[in-house]
C-alpha positions in Angstrom: 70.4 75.9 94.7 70.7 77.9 91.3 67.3 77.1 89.1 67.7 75.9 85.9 65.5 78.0 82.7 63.4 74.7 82.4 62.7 74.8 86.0 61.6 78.6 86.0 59.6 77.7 83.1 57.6 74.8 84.4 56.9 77.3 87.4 55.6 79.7 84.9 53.4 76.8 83.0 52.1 76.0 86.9 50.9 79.3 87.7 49.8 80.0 84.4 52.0 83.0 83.4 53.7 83.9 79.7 57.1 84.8 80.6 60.3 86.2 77.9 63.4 84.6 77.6 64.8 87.2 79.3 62.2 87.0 82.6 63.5 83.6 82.7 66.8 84.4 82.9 65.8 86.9 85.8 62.9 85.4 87.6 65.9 82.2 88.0 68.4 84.6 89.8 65.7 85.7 91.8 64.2 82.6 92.9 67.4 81.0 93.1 68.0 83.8 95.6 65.4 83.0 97.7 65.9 79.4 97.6 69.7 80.3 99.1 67.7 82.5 101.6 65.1 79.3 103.0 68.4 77.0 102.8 69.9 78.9 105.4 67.0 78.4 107.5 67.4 74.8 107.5 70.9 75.0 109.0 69.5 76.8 112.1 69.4 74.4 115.5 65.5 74.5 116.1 65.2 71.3 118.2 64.5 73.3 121.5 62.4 75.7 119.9 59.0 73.7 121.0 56.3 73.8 117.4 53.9 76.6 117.4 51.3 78.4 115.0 52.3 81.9 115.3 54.6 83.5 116.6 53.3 85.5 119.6 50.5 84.0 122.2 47.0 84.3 121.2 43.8 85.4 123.4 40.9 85.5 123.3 40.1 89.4 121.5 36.3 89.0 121.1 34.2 90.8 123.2 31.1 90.0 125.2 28.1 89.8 122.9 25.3 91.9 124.5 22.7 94.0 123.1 23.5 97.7 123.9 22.0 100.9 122.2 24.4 102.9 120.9 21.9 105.7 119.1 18.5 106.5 120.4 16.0 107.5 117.4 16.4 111.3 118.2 20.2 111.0 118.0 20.1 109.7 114.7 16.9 111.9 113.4 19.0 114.8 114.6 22.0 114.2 112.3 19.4 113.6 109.2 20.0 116.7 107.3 16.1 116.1 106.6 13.8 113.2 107.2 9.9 112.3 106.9 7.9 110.1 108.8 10.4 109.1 111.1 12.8 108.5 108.0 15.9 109.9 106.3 14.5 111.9 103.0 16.9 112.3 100.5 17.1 113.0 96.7 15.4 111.0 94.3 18.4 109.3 92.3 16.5 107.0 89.7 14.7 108.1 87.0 11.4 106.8 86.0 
């Protein structure tokens, strides 16, 4: 199916894009190209292939939500390069 200049231009005015005469030109071998491309698809004998969502099965990938303590407080104070009162110190950064 070979797209016609007014067609490529009344895709352009959809999606809100400026385009040259020349990007018209191009931009209607292109998407002529892939309209080819998703023709050929259609030809394709799909009526045993039974409707899906994706491609691969899907499981359930979350794990079980449980509290667990991953640092203790001296694990963390002792990768603090300094700290005070049980807190990370670090430069000042805003200026008064």
């Amino acid at each position: 199916m070979k797209l016609t200049a007014e067609q490529v231009r009344r895709v352009a005015i959809l999606a809100k894009l400026r385009i040259s005469d020349e990007e018209v030109e191009q931009f209607s071998n292109q998407l002529s190209s892939v309209l080819e491309n998703i023709g050929q698809l259609n030809e394709l004998d799909t009526d045993a292939v039974e409707p899906t969502s994706h491609s691969v099965s899907l499981a359930n990938v979350f794990r079980i939500d449980q509290a667990e303590t991953v640092f203790t407080e001296d694990a963390w104070k002792e990768n603090a390069p300094t700290q005070y009162l049980g807190h990370f110190k670090v430069p000042k950064i805003i200026e008064e």
